[in-house]
N, C-alpha and C positions, 0 to 999 in steps of 0.2 A: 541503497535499497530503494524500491521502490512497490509502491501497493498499484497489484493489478488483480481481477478479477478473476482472471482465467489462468492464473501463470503458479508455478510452487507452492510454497505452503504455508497452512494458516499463522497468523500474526503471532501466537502462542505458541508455537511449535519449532520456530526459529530461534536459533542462538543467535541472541542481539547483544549479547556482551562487546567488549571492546568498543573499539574505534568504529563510530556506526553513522553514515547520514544519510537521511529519510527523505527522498525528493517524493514531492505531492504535485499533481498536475492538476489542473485548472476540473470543476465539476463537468462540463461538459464536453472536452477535450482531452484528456489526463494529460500527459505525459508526452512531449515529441516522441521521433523514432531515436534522434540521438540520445536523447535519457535513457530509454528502453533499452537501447544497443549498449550500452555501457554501465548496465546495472550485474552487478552478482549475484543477485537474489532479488526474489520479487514475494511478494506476500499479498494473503488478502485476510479479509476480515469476513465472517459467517453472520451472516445474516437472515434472519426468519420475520416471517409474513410477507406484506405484500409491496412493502419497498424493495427496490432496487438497488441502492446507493445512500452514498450519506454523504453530507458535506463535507467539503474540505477540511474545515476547521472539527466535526465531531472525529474525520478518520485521522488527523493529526493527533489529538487528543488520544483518543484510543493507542495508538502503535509510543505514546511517549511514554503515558500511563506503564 
């Protein structure tokens, strides 16, 4: 799995049960294309005001949560 912005659905919405691993890509990089290309789902997290993004460590936090 992997968290992207623009890609399937929110963090809550997904069946994470099972056998699950979370690649996180770098803050201002995310992700190569090989990660991307070999992910089965992608998720993101909803965010309101006037940030963009969160760091690494609070979106890791959040999707283990």
């Amino acid at each position: 799995m992997k968290m992207q912005k623009e890609k399937s659905g929110l963090h809550f919405e997904v069946d994470l049960t099972g056998n699950v691993a979370i690649a996180i890509g770098t803050e201002h990089y995310g992700l190569t294309a090989k990660w991307m290309d070999g992910a089965e789902l992608r998720v993101s997290i909803p965010m309101l005001g006037l940030a963009d993004s969160l760091s690494v460590s609070a979106a890791a936090t959040i999707l283990v949560y």
